[in-house]
C-alpha positions as a Markdown table, in Angstrom:
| # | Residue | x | y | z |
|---|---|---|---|---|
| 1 | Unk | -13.2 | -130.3 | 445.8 |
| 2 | Unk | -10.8 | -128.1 | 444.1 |
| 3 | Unk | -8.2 | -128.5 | 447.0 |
| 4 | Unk | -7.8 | -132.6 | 446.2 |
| 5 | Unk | -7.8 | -132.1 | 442.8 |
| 6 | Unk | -4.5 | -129.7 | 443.4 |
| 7 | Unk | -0.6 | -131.8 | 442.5 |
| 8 | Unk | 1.0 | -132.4 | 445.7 |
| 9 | Unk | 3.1 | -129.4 | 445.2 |
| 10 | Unk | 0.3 | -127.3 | 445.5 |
| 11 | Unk | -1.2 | -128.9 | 447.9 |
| 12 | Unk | 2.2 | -128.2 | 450.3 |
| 13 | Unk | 2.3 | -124.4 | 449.3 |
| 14 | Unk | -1.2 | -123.8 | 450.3 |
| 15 | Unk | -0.9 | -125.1 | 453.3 |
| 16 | Unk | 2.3 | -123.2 | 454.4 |
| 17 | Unk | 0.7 | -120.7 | 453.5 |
| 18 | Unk | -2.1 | -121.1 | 455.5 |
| 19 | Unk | -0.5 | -121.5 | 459.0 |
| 20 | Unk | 1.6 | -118.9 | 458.2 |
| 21 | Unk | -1.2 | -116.7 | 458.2 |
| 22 | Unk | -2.5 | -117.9 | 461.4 |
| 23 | Unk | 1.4 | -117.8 | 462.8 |
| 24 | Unk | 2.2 | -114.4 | 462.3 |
| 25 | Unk | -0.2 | -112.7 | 465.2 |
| 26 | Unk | 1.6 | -115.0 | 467.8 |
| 27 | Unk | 4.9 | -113.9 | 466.9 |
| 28 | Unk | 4.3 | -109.8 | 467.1 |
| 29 | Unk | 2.6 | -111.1 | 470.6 |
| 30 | Unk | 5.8 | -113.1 | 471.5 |
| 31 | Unk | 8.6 | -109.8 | 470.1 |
| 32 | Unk | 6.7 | -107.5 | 472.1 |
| 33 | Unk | 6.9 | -109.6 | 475.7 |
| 34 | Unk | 10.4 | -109.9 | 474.8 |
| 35 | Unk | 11.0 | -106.0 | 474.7 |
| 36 | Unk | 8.7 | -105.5 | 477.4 |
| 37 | Unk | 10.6 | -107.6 | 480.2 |
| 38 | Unk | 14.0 | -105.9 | 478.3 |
| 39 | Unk | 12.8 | -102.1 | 479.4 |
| 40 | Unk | 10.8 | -103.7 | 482.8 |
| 41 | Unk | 14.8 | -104.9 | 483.3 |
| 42 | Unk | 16.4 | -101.7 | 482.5 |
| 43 | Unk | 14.5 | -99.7 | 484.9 |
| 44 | Unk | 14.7 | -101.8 | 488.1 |
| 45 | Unk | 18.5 | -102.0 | 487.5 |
| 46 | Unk | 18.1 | -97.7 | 486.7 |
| 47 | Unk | 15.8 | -97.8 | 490.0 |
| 48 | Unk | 18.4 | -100.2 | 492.0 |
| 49 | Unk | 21.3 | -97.6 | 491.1 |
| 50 | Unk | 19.7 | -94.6 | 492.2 |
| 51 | Unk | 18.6 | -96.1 | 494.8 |
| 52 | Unk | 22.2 | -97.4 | 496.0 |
| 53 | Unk | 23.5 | -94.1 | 495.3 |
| 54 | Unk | 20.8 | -92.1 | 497.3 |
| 55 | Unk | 21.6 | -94.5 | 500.1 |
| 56 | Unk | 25.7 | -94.0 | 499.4 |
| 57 | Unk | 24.9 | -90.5 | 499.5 |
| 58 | Unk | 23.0 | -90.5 | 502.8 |
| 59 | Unk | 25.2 | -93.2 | 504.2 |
| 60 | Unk | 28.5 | -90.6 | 503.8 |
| 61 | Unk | 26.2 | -87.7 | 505.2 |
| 62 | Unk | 25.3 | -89.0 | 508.6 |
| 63 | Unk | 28.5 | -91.7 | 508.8 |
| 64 | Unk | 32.2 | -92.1 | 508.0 |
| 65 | Unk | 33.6 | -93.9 | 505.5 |
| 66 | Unk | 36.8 | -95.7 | 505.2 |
| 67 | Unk | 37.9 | -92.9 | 502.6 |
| 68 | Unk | 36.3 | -90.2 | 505.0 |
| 69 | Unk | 38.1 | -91.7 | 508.0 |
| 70 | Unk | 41.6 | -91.7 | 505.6 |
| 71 | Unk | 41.2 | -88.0 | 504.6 |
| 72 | Unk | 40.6 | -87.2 | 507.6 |
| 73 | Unk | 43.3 | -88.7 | 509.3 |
| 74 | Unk | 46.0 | -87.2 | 506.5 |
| 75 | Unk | 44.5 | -83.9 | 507.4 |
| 76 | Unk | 44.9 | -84.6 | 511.1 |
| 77 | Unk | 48.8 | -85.1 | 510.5 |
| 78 | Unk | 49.2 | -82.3 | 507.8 |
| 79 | Unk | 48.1 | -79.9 | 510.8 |
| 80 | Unk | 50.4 | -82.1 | 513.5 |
| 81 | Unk | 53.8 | -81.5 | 510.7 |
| 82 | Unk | 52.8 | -77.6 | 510.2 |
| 83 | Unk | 52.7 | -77.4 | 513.6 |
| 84 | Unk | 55.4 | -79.2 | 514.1 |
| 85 | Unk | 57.5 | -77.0 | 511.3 |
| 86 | Unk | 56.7 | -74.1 | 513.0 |
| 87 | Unk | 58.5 | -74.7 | 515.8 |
| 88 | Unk | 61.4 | -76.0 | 514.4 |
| 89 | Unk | 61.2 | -72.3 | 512.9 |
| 90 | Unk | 61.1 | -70.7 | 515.7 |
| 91 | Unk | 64.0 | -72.8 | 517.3 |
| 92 | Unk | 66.0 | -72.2 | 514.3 |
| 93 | Unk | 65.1 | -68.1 | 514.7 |
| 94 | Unk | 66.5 | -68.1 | 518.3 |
| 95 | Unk | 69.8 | -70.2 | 517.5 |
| 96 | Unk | 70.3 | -67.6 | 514.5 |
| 97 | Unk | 69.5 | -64.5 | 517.0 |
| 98 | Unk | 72.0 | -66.1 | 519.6 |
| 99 | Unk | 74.4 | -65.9 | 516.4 |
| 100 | Unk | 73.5 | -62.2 | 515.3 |
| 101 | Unk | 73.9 | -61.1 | 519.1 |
| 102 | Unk | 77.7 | -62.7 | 519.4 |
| 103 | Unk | 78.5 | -61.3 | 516.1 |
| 104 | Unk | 77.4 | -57.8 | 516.9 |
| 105 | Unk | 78.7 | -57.8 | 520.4 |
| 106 | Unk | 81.4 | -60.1 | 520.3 |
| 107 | Unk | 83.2 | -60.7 | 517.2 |
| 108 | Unk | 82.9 | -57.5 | 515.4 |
| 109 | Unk | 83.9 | -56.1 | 519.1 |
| 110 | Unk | 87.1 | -58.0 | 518.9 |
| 111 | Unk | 87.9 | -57.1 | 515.1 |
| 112 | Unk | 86.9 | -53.0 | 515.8 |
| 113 | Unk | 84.7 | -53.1 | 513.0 |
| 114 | Unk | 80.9 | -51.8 | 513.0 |
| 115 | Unk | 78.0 | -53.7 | 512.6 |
| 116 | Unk | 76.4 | -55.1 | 509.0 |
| 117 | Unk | 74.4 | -52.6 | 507.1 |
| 118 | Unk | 71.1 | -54.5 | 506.8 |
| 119 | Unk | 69.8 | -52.0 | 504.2 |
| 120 | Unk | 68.1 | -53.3 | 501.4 |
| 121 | Unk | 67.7 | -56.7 | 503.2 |
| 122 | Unk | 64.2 | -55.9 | 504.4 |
| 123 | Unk | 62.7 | -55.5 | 501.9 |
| 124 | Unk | 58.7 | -56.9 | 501.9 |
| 125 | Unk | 57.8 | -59.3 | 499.7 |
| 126 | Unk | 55.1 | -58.4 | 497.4 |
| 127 | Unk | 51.2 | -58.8 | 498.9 |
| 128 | Unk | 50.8 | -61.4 | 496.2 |
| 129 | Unk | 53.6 | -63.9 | 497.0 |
| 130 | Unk | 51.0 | -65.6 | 499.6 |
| 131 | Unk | 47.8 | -64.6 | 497.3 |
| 132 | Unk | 47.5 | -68.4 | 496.1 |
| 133 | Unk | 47.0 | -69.9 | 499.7 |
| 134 | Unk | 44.6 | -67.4 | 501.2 |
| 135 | Unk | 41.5 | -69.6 | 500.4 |
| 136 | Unk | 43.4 | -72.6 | 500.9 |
| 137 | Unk | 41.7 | -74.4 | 504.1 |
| 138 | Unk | 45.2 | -74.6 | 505.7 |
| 139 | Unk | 45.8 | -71.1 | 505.2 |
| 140 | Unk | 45.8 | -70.3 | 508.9 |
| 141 | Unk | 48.7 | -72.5 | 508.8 |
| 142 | Unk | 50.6 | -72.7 | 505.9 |
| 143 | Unk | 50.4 | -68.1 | 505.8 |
| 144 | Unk | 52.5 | -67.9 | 509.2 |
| 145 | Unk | 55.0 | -70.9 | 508.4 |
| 146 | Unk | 55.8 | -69.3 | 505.0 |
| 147 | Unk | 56.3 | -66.2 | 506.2 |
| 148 | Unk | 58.7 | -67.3 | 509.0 |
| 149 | Unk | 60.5 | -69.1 | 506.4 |
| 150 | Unk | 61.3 | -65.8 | 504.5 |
| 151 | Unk | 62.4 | -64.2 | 507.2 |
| 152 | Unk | 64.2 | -67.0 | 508.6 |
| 153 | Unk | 65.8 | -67.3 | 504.8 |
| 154 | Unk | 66.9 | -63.0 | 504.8 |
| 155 | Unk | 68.3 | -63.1 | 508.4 |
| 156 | Unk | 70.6 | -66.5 | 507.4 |
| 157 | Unk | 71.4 | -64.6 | 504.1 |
| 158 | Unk | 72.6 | -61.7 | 506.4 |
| 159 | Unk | 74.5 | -63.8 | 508.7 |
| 160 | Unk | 76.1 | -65.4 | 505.9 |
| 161 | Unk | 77.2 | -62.4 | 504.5 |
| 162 | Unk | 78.6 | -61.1 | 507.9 |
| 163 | Unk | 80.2 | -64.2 | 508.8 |
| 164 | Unk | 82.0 | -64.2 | 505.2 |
| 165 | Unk | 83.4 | -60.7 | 506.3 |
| 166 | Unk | 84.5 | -61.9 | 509.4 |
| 167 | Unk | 86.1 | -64.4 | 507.5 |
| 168 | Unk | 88.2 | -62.0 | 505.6 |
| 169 | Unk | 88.6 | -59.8 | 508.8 |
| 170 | Unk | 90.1 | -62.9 | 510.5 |
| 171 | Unk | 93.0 | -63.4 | 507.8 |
| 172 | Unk | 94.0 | -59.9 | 507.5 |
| 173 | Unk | 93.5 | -59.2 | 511.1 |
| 174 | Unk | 97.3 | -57.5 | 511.2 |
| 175 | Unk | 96.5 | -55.1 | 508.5 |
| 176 | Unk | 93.2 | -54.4 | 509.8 |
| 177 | Unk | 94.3 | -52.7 | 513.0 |
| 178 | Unk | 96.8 | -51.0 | 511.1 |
| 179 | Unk | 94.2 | -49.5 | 508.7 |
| 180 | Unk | 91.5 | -48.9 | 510.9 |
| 181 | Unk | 91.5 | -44.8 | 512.0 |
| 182 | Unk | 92.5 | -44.7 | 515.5 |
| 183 | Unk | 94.4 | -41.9 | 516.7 |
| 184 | Unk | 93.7 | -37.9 | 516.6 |
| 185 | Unk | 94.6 | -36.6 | 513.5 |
| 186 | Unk | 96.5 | -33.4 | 514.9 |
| 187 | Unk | 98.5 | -33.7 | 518.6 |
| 188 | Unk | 95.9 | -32.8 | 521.0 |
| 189 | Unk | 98.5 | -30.6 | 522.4 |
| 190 | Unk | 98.1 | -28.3 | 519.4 |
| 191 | Unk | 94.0 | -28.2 | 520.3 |
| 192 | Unk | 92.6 | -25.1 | 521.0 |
| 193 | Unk | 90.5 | -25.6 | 524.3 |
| 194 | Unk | 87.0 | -26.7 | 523.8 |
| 195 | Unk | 87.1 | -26.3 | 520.5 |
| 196 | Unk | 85.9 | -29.0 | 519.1 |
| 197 | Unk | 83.6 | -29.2 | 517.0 |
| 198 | Unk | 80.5 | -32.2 | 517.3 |
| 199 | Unk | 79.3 | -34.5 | 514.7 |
| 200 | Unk | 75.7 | -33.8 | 514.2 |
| 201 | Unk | 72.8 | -34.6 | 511.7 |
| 202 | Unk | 71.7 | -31.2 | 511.8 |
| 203 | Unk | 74.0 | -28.1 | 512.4 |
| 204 | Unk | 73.1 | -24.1 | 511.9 |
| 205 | Unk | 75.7 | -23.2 | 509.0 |
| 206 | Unk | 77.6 | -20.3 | 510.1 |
| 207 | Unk | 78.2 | -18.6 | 506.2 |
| 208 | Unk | 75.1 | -20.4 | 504.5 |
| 209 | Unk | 72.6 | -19.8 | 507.2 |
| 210 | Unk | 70.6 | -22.1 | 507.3 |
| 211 | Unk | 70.6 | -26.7 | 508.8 |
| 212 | Unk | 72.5 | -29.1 | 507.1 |
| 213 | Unk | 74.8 | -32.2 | 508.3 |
| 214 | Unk | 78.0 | -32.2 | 509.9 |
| 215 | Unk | 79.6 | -35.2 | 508.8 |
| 216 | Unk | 82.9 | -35.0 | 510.4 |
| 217 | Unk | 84.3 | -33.4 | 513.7 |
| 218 | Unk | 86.6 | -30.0 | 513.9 |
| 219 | Unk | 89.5 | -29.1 | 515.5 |
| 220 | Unk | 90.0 | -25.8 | 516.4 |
| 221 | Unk | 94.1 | -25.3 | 515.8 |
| 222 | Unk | 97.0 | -22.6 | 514.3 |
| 223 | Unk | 97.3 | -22.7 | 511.0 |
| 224 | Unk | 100.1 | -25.1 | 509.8 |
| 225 | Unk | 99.7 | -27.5 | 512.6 |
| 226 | Unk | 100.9 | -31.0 | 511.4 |
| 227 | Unk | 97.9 | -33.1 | 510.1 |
| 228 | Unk | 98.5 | -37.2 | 510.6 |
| 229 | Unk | 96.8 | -40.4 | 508.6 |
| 230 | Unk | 95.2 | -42.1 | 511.4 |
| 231 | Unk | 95.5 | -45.4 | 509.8 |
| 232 | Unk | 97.4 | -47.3 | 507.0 |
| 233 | Unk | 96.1 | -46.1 | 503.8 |
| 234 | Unk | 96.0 | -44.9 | 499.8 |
| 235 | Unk | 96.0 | -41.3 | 499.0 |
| 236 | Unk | 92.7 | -41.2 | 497.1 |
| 237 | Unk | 92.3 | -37.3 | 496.5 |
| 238 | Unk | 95.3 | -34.8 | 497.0 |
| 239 | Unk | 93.6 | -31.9 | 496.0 |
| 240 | Unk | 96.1 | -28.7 | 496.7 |
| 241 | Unk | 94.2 | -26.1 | 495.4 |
| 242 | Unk | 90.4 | -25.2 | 494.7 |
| 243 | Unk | 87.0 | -25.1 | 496.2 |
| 244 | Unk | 85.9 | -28.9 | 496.5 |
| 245 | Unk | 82.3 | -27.9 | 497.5 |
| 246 | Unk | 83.4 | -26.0 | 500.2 |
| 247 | Unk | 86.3 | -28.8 | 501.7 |
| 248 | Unk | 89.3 | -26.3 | 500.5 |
| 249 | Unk | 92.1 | -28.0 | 499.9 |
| 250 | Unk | 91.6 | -31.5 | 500.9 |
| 251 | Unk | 92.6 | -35.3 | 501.5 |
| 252 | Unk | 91.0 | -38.4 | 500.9 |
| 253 | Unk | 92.4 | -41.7 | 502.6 |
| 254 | Unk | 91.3 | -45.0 | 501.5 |
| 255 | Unk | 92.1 | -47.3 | 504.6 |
| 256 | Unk | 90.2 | -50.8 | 503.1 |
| 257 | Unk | 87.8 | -52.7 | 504.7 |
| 258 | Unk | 85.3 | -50.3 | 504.4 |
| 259 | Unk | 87.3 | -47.4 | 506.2 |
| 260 | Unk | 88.3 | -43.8 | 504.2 |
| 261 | Unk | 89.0 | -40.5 | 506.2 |
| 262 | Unk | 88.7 | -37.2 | 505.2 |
| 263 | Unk | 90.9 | -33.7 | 505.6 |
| 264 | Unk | 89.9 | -30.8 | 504.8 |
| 265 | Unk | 90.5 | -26.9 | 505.0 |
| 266 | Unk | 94.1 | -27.8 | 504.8 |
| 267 | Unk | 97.0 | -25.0 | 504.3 |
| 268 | Unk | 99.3 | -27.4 | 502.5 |
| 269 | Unk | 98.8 | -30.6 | 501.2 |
| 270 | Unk | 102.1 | -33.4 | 501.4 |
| 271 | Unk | 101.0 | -36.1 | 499.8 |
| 272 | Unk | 100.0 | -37.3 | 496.2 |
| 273 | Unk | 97.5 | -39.3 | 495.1 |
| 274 | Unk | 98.4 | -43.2 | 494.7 |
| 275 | Unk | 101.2 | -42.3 | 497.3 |
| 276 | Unk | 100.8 | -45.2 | 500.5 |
| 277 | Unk | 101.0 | -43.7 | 503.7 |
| 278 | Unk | 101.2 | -45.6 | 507.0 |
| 279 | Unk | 99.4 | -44.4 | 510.8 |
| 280 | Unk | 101.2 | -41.1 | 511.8 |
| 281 | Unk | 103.0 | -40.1 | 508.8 |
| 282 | Unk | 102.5 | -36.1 | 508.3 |
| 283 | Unk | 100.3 | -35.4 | 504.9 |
| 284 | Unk | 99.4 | -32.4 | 505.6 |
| 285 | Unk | 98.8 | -29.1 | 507.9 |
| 286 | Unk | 96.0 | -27.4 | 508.8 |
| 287 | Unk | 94.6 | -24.3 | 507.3 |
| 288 | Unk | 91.6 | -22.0 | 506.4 |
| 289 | Unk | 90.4 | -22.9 | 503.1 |
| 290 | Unk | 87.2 | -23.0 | 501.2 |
| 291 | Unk | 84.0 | -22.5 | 503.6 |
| 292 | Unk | 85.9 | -22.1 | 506.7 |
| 293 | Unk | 85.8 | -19.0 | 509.5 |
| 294 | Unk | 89.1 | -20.0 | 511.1 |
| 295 | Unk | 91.7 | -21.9 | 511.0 |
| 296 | Unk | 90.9 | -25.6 | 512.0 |
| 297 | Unk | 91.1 | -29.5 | 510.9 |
| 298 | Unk | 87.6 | -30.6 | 509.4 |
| 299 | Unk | 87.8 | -34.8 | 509.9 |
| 300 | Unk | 86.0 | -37.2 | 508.7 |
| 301 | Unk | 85.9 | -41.1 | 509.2 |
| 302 | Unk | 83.5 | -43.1 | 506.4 |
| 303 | Unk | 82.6 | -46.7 | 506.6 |
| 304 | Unk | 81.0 | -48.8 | 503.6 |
| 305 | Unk | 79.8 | -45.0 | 502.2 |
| 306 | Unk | 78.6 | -43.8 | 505.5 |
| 307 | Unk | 79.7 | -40.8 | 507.7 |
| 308 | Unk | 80.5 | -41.9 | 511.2 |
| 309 | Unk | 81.0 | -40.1 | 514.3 |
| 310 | Unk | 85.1 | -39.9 | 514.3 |
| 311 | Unk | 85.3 | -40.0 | 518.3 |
| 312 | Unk | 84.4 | -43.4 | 518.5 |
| 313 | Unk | 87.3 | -44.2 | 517.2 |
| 314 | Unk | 89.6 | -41.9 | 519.2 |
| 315 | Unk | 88.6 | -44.3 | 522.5 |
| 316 | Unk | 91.2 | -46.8 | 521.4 |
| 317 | Unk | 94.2 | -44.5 | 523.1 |
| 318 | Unk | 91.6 | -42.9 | 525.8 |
| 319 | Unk | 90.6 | -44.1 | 529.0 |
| 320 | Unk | 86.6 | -44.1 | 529.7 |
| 321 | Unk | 87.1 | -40.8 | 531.8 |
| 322 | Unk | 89.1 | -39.1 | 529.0 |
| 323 | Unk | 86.1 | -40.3 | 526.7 |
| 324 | Unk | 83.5 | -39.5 | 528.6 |
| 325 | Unk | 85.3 | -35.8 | 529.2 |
| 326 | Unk | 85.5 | -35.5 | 525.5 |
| 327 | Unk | 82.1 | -36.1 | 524.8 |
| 328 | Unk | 80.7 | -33.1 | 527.0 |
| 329 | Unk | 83.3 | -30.9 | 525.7 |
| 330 | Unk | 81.8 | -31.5 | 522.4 |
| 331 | Unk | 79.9 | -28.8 | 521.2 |
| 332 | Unk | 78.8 | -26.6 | 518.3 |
| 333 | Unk | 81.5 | -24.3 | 516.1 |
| 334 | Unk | 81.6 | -21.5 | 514.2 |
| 335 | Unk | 84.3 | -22.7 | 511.9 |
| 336 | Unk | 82.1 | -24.5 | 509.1 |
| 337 | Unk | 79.4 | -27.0 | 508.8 |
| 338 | Unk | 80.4 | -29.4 | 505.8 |
């Protein structure tokens, strides 16, 4: 009774508020559905991935893919262009020996000069340089080729540097065969019979008693006998009086390319230093000075820093039998071992 006797207004509130009341359980019942098929959603697409990848996984395990079959195709032709490098190497290694042997046997032949000093040239490369690709997968490959590049690279850097003197050889080859030593510094008639002494690494000093080098070769001779340049040269030392370490009085030649000569134990000295002498020209004669036994001409012929053996480069004015003669005459002397 009291609800008709409610204004309109009234009436209308009540009743919304009424079905509100009976509303509201139907709408919790309707969010919750909603979030329900949301997260039921969710995991099958979570499930379908995993799924997918699983198979993906198990699919590249037991078969190729397109990228497995590219990858392994670029790995196929990195091997096949390694391999392929190599022995381009290796043809490029026996062109560049073919070079080294004509230089050595040919063109330094023609120009009387010896072969390049390959000291220093050699030289290992530290263990590390290749470090980086030792766990590489290629490293059965790329190891070998690197290191035959290196050496390929040093023995090019030494060709280089021998054809360059070449080079020069080539466009002084007239003042080259004047400077190079080759005749006997005293007239062999002026030689004392066998005595001559040999160039030798090792030598029994006759005054100091014990092994040391002989650097040079000696000519058993009378004192005074006329000492000659055996090539166009400089007077570098001129030294007419003192010990020098056991040279005496003494005469240094610098021929050039590489060449000097030495005279020692001289009685006189005819030359100053600076002075330019030419092949033959009298600088000196022979003598007994400083650690010497007798008189005699020490000689000595030095290339690039480096005693050589002076007889090689008497064969220029010998025949082979003279040469061959000489060498067996050659023998041990009592005059000095410097």
């Amino acid at each position: 009774m009291e609800f008709f006797r409610m204004k309109g207004n009234d009436r209308k509130r009540a009743s919304a508020h009424a079905e509100a009341a009976q509303g509201a359980p139907q709408a919790e019942v309707s969010a919750v559905t909603v979030r329900l098929r949301i997260y039921r959603t969710i995991r099958k697409v979570l499930l379908g991935f995993m799924l997918v990848s699983v198979a993906n996984v198990l699919f590249s395990y037991f078969f190729y893919t397109p990228k497995m079959y590219r990858i392994n195709r670029e790995n196929r032709d990195l091997v096949i262009r390694y391999r392929i490098l190599q022995e381009r190497i290796r043809t490029a290694q026996r062109q560049l020996d073919g070079i080294r042997h004509r230089d050595n046997h040919v063109y330094r032949a023609l120009f009387g000069t010896d072969s390049l000093s390959i000291e220093g040239v050699w030289q290992p490369y530290p263990a590390s340089k290749y470090a980086a690709l030792a766990d590489d997968e290629f490293a059965r490959l790329m190891v070998p080729a690197w290191e035959q590049m290196d050496k390929l690279a040093r023995e090019l850097y030494l060709a280089s540097r021998s054809m360059d003197e070449l080079q020069t050889l080539s466009r002084n080859k007239e003042q080259l065969a004047s400077a190079i030593p080759a005749i006997w510094p005293i007239d062999r008639k002026a030689l004392h019979g066998n005595h001559i002494g040999a160039f030798t690494h090792r030598r029994f000093h006759p005054v100091l008693g014990y092994t040391r080098p002989h650097n040079g070769v000696d000519f058993g001779c009378d004192r005074g006998t006329p000492v000659f340049a055996t090539g166009d040269a400089t007077v570098v030392t001129a030294d007419g009086s003192g010990y020098n370490g056991g040279y005496g009085r003494m005469i240094l030649l610098d021929h050039e390319f590489g060449y000097k000569t030495r005279y020692a134990h001289l009685d006189k000295v005819l030359v100053e230093r600076g002075q330019r002498v030419v092949r033959g020209q009298i600088i000196g004669l022979t003598g007994n000075t400083g650690l010497s036994k007798g008189p005699h001409l020490h000689y000595e012929v030095i290339h690039k820093g480096t005693p050589v053996n002076p007889i090689n480069y008497f064969n220029r004015n010998m025949t082979a039998e003279e040469y061959e003669e000489l060498m067996t005459r050659m023998r041990e002397t009592n005059y000095e071992t410097l």
